[in-house]
N, CA and C atoms as an extended XYZ file, in Angstrom:
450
Properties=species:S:1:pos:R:3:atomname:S:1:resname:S:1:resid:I:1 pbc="F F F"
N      -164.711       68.900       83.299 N   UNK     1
C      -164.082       69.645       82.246 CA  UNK     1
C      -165.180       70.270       81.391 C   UNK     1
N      -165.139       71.420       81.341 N   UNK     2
C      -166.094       72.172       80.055 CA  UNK     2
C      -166.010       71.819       78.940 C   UNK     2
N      -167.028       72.181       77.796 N   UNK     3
C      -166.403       72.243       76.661 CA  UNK     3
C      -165.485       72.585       75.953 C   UNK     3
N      -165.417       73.647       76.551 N   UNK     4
C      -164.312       74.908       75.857 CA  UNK     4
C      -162.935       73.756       76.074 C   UNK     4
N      -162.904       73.482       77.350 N   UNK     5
C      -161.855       73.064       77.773 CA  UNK     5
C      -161.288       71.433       77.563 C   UNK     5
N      -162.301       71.268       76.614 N   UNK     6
C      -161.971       69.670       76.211 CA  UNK     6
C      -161.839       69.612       74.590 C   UNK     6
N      -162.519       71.016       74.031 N   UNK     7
C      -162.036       71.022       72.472 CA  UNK     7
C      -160.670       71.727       72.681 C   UNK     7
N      -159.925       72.614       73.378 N   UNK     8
C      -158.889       73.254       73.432 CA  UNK     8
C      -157.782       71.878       73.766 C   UNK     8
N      -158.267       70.702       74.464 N   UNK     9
C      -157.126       69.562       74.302 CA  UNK     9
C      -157.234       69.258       73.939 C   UNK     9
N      -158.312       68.606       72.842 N   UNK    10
C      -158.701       67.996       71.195 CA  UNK    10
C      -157.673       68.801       70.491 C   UNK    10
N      -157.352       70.010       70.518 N   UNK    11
C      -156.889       71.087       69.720 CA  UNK    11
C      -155.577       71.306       69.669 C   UNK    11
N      -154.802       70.865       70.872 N   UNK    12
C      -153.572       70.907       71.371 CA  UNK    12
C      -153.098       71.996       71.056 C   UNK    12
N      -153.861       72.883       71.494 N   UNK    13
C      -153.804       74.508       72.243 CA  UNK    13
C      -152.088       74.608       72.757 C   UNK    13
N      -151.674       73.516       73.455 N   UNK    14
C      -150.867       73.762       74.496 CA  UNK    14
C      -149.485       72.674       74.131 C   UNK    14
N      -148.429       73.304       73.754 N   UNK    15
C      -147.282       72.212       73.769 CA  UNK    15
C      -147.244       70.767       74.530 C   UNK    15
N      -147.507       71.029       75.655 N   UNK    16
C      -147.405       70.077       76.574 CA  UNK    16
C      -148.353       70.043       78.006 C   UNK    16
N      -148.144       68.719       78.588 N   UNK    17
C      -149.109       68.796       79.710 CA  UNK    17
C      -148.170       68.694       80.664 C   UNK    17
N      -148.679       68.855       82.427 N   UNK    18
C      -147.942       68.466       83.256 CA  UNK    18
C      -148.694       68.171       84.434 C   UNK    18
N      -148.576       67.364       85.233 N   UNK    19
C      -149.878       66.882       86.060 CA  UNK    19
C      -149.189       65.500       86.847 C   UNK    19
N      -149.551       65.602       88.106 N   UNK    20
C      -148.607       64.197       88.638 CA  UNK    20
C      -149.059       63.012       88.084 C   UNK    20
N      -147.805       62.612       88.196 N   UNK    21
C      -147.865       60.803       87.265 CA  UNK    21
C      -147.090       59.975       87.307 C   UNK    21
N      -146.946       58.948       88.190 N   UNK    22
C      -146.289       58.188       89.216 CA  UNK    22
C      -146.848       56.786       89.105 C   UNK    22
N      -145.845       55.795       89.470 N   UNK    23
C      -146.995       54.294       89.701 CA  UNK    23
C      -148.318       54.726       90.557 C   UNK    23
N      -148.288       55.475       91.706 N   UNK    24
C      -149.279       55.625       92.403 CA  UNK    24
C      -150.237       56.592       92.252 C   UNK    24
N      -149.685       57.713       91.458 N   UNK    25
C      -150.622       59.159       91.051 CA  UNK    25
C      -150.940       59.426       89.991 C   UNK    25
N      -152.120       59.569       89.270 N   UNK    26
C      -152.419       59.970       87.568 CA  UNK    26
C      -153.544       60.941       88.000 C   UNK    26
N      -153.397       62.171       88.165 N   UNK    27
C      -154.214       62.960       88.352 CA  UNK    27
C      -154.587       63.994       87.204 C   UNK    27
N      -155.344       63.066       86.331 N   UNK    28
C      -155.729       63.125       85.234 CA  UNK    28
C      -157.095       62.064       84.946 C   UNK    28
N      -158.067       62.359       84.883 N   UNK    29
C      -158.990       61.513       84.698 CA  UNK    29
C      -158.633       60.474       83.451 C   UNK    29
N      -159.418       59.582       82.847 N   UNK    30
C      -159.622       58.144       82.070 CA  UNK    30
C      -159.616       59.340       80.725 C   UNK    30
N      -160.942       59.928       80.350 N   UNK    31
C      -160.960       60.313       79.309 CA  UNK    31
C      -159.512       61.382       78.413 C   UNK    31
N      -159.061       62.165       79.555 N   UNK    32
C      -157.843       63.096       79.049 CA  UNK    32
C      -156.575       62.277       79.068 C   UNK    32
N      -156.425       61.564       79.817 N   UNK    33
C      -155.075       60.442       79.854 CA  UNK    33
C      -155.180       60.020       78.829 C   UNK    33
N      -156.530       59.174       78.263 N   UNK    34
C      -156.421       58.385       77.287 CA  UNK    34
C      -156.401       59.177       75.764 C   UNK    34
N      -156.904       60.267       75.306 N   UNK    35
C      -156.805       61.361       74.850 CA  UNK    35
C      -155.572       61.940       74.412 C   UNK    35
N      -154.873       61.930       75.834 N   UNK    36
C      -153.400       62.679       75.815 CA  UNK    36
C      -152.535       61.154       75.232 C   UNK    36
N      -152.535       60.121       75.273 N   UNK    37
C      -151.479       58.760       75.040 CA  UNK    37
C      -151.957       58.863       73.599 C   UNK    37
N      -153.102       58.877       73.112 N   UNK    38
C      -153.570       58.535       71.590 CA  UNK    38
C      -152.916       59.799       70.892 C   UNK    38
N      -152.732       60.525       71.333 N   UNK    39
C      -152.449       61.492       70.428 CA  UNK    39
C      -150.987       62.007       70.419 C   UNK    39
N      -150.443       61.518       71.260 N   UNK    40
C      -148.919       61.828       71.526 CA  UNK    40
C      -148.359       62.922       71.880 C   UNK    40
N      -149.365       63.378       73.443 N   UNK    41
C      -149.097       64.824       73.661 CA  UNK    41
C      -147.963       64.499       74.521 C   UNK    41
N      -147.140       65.849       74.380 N   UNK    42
C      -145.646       65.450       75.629 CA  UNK    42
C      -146.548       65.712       76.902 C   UNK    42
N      -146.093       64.728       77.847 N   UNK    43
C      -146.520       64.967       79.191 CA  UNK    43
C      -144.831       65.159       80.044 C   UNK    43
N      -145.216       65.915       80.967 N   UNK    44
C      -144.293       66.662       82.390 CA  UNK    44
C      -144.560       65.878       83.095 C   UNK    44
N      -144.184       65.036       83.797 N   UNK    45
C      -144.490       63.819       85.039 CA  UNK    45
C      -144.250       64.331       86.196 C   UNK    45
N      -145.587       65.065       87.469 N   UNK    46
C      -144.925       65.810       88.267 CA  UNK    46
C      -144.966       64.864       89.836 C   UNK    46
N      -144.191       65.385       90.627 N   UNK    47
C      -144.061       64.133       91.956 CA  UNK    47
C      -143.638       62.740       91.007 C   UNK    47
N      -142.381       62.537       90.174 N   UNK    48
C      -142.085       61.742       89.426 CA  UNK    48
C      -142.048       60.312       90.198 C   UNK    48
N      -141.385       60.561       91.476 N   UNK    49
C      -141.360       58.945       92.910 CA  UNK    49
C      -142.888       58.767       93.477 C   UNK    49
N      -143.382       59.989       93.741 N   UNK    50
C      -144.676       59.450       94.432 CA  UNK    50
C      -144.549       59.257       95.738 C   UNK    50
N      -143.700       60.185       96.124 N   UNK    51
C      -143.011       60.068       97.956 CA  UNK    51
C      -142.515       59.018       98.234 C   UNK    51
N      -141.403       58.213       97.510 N   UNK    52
C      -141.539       57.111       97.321 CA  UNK    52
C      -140.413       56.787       98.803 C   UNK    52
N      -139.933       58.387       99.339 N   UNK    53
C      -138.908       57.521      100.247 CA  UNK    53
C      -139.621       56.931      101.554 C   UNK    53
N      -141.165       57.107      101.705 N   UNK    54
C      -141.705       55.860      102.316 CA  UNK    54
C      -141.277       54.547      102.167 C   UNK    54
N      -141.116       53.590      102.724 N   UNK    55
C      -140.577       52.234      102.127 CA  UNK    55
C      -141.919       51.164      101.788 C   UNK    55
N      -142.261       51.707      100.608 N   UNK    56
C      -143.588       51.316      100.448 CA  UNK    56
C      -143.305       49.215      100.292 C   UNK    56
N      -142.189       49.195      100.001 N   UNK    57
C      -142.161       47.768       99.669 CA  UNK    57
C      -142.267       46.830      101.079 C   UNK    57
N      -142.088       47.588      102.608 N   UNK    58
C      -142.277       46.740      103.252 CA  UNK    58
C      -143.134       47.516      104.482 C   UNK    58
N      -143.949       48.525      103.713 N   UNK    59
C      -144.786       49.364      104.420 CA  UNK    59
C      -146.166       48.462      104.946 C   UNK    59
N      -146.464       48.094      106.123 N   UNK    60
C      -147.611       47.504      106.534 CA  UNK    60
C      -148.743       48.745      107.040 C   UNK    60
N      -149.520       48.757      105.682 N   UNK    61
C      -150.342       50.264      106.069 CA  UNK    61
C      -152.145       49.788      107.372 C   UNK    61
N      -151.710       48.589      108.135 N   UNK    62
C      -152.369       48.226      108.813 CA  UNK    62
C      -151.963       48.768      110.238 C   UNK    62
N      -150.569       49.047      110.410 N   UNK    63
C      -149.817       48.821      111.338 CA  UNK    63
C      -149.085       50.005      111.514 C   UNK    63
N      -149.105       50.626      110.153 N   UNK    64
C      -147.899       52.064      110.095 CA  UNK    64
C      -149.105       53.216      109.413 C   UNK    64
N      -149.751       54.577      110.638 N   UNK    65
C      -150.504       54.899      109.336 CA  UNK    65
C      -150.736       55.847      108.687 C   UNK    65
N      -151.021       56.112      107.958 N   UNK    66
C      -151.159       56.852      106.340 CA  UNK    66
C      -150.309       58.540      107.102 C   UNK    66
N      -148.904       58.825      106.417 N   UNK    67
C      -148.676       60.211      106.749 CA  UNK    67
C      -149.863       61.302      105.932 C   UNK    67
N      -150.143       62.378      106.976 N   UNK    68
C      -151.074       62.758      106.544 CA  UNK    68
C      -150.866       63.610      105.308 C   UNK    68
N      -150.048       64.114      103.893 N   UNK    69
C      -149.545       64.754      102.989 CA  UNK    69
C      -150.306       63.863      102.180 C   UNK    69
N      -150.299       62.254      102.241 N   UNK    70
C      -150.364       61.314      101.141 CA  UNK    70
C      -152.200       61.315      100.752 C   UNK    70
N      -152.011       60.762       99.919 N   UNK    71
C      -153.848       60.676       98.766 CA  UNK    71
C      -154.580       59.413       99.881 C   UNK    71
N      -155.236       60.172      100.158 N   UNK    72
C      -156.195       58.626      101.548 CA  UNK    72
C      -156.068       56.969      101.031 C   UNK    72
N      -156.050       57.194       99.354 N   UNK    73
C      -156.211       55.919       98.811 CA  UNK    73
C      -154.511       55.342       98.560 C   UNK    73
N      -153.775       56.119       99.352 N   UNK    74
C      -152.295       55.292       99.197 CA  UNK    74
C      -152.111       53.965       99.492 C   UNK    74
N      -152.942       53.399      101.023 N   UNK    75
C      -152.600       51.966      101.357 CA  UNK    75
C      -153.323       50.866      100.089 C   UNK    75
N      -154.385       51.520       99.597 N   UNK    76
C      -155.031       50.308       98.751 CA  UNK    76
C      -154.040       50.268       97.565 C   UNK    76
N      -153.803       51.525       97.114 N   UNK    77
C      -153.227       51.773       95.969 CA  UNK    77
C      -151.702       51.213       96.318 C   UNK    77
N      -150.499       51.069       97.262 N   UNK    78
C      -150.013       50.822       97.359 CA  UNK    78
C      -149.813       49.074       97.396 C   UNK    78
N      -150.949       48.560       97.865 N   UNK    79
C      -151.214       46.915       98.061 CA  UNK    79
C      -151.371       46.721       96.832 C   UNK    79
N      -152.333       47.219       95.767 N   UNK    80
C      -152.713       47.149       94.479 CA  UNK    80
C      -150.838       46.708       93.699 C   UNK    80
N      -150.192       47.773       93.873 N   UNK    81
C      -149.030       48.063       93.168 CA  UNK    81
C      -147.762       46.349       93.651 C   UNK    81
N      -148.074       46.488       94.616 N   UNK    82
C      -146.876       45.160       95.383 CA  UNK    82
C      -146.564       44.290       94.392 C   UNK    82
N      -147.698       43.364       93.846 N   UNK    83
C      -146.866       42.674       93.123 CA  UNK    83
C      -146.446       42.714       92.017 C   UNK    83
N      -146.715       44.001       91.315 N   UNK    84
C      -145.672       44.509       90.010 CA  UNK    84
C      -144.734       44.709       90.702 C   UNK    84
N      -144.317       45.594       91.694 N   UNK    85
C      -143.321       45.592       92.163 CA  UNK    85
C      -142.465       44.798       92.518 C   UNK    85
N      -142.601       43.610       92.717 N   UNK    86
C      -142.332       41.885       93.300 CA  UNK    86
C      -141.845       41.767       91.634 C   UNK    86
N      -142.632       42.021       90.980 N   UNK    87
C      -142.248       41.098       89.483 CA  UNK    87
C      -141.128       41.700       88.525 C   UNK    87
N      -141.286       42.936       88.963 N   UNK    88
C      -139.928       43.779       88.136 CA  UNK    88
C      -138.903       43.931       87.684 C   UNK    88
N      -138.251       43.783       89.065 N   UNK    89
C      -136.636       43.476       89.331 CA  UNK    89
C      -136.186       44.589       89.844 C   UNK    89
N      -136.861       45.731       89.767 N   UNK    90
C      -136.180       46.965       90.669 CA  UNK    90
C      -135.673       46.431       91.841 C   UNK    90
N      -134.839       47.125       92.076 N   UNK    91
C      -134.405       47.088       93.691 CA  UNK    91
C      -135.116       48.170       94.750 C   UNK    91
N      -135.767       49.209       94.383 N   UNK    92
C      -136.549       49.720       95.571 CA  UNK    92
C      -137.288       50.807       94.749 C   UNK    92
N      -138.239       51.181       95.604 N   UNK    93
C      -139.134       52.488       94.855 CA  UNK    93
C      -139.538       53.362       93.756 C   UNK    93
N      -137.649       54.015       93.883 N   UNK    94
C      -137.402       54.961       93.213 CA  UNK    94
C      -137.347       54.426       91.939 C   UNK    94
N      -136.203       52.966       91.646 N   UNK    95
C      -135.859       52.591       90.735 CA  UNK    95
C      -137.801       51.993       89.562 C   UNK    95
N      -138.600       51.801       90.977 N   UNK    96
C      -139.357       51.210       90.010 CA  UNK    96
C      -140.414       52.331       89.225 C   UNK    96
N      -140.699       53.524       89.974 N   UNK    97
C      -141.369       54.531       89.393 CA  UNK    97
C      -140.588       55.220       88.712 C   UNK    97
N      -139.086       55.094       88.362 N   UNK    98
C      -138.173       55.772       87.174 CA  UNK    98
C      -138.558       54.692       85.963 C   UNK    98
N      -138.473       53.544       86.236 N   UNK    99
C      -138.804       52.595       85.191 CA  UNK    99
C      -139.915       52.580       84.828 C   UNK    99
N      -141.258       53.044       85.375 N   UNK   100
C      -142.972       53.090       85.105 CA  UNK   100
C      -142.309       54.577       83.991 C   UNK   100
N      -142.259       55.611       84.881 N   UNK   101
C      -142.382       56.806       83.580 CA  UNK   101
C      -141.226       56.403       82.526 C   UNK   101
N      -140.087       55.974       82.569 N   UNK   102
C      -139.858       55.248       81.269 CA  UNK   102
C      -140.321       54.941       80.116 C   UNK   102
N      -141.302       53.740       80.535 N   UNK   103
C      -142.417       52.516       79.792 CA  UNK   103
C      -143.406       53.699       79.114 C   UNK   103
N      -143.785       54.645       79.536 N   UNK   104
C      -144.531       55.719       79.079 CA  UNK   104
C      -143.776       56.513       77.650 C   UNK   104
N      -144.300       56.354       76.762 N   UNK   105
C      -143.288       57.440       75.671 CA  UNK   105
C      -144.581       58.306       75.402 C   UNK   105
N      -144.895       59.148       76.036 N   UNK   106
C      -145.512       60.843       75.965 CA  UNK   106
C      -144.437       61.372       77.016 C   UNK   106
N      -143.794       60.292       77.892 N   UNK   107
C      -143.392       61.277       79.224 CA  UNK   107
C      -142.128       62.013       78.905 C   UNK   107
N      -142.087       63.135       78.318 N   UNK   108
C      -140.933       63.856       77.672 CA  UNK   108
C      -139.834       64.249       79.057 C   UNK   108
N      -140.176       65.186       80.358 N   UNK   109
C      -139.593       65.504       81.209 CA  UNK   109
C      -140.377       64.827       82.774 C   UNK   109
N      -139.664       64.737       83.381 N   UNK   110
C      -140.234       64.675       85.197 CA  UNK   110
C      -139.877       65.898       86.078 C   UNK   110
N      -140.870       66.000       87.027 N   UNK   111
C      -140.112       67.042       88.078 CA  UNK   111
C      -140.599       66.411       89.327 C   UNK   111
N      -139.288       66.053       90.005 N   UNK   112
C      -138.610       65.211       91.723 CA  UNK   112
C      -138.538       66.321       92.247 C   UNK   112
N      -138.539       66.217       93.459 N   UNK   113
C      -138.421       67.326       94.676 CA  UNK   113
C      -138.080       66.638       95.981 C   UNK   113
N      -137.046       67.417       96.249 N   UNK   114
C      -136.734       66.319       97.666 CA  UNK   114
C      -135.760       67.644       97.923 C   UNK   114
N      -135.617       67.716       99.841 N   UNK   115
C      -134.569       68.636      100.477 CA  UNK   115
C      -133.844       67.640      101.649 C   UNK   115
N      -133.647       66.177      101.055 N   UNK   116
C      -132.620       65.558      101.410 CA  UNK   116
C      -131.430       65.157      100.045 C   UNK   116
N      -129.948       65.460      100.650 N   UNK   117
C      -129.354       65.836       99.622 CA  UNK   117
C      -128.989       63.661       99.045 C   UNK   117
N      -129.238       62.892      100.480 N   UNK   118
C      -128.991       61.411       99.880 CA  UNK   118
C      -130.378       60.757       98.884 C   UNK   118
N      -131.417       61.729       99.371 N   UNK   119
C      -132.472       61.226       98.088 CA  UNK   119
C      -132.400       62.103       96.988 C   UNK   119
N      -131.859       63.202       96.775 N   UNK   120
C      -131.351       63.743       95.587 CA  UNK   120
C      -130.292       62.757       94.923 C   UNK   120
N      -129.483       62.048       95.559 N   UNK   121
C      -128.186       61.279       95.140 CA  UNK   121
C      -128.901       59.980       94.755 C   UNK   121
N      -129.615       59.656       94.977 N   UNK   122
C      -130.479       58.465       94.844 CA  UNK   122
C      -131.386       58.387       93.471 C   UNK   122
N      -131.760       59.589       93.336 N   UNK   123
C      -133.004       60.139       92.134 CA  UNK   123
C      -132.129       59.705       91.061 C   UNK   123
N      -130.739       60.937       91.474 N   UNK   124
C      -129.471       60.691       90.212 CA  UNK   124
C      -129.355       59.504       89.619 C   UNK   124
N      -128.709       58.733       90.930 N   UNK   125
C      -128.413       57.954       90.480 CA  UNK   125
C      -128.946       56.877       90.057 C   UNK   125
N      -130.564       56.636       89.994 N   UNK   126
C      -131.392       55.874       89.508 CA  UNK   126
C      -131.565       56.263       87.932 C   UNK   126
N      -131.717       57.760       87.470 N   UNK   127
C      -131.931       58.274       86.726 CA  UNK   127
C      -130.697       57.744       85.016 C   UNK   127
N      -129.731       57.184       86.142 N   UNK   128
C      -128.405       57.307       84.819 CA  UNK   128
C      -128.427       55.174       84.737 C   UNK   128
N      -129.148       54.662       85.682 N   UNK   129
C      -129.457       53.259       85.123 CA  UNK   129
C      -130.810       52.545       85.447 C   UNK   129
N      -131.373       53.077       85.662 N   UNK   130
C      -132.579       52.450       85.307 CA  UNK   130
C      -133.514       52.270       83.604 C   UNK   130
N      -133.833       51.200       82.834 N   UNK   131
C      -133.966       51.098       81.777 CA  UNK   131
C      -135.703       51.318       81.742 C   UNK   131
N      -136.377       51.539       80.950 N   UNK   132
C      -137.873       51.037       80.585 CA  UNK   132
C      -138.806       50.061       81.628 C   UNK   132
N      -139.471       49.778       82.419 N   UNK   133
C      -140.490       48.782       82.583 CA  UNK   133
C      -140.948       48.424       82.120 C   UNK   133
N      -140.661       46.494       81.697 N   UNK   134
C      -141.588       45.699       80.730 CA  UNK   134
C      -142.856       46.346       80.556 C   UNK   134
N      -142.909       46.352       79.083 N   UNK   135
C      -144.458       46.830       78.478 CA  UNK   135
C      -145.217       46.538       79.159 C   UNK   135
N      -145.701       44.883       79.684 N   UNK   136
C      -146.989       44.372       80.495 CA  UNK   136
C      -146.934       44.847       81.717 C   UNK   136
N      -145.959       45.224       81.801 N   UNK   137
C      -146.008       45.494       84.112 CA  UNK   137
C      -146.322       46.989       84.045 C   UNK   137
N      -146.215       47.808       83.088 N   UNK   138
C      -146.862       49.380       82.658 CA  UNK   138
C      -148.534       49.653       82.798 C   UNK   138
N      -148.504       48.122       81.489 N   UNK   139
C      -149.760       48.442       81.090 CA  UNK   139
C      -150.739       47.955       82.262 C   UNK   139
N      -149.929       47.061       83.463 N   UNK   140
C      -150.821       46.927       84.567 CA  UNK   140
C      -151.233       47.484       85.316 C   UNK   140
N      -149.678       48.378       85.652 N   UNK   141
C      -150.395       49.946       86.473 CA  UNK   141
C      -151.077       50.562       85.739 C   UNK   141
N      -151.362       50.839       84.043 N   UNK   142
C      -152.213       51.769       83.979 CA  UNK   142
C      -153.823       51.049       83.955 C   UNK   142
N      -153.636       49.997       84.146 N   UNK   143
C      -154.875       49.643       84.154 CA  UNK   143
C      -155.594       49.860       85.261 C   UNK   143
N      -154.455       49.537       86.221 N   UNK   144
C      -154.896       49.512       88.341 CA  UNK   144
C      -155.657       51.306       87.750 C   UNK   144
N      -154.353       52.404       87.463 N   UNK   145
C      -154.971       54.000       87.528 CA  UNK   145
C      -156.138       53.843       86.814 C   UNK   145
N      -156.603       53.446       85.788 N   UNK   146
C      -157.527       53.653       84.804 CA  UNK   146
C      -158.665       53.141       86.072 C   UNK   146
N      -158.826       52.014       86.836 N   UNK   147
C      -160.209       51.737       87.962 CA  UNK   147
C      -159.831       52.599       89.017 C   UNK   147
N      -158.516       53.658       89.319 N   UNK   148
C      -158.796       54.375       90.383 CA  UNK   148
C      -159.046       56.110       89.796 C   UNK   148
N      -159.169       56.431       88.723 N   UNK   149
C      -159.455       57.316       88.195 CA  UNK   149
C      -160.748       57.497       86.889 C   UNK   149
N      -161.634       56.014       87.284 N   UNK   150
C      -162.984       56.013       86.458 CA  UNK   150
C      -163.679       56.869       87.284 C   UNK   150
């Protein structure tokens, strides 16, 4: 990041941010994430699932491997994630990365994308009950992103 371009987000030049941000994706380095949370910029949460209709909960990335679309570091990052996921109570994926951007209050909007119309029905319908993710199981993924984005 330049200068220019790091006093202009000191400056909040810009209503809002938007940048993927998922249990598995923060493509946003340590310093602007942390920057953007202290200061209470609205963030756009983009790839809101994180391709989540992989079945990452019983995905053996030893055995099944990496579709090639996904970030190389999905299997670690995905093993990393398991046992928040174990500890949650979600019932699958979707429900638990609707509940991560939840736990987040900068995350004003998300944008999902899917051209299956039962994972559109799925997004929905996660969207109208899924509550917050306990504070601590948040602050764990952001800790996992914070060592995969130092």
């Amino acid at each position: 990041m330049t200068p220019a371009q790091w006093e202009a987000l000191q400056d909040s030049v810009v209503d809002g941010y938007m940048f993927y941000l998922n249990a598995i994706e923060r493509d946003v380095n340590n310093d602007v994430y942390r920057l953007l949370s202290a200061s209470g910029a609205e963030i756009i949460s983009l790839r809101t699932l994180g391709r989540v209709f992989v079945d990452y909960a019983s995905w053996n990335s030893e055995t099944t491997p990496v579709p090639a679309y996904t970030h190389p570091e999905l299997p670690r990052r995905v093993d990393a994630l398991k046992s928040i996921y174990e500890r949650c109570g979600c019932r699958d994926w979707v429900e638990f990365n609707m509940a991560f951007r939840r736990a987040l209050p900068n995350v004003v909007a998300t944008i999902g994308m899917t051209t299956k119309p039962a994972h559109l029905h799925r997004y929905l319908e996660a969207d109208q009950q899924v509550r917050p993710m306990a504070a601590a199981l948040a602050e764990e993924i952001c800790a996992l992103q914070a060592e995969w984005y130092a």
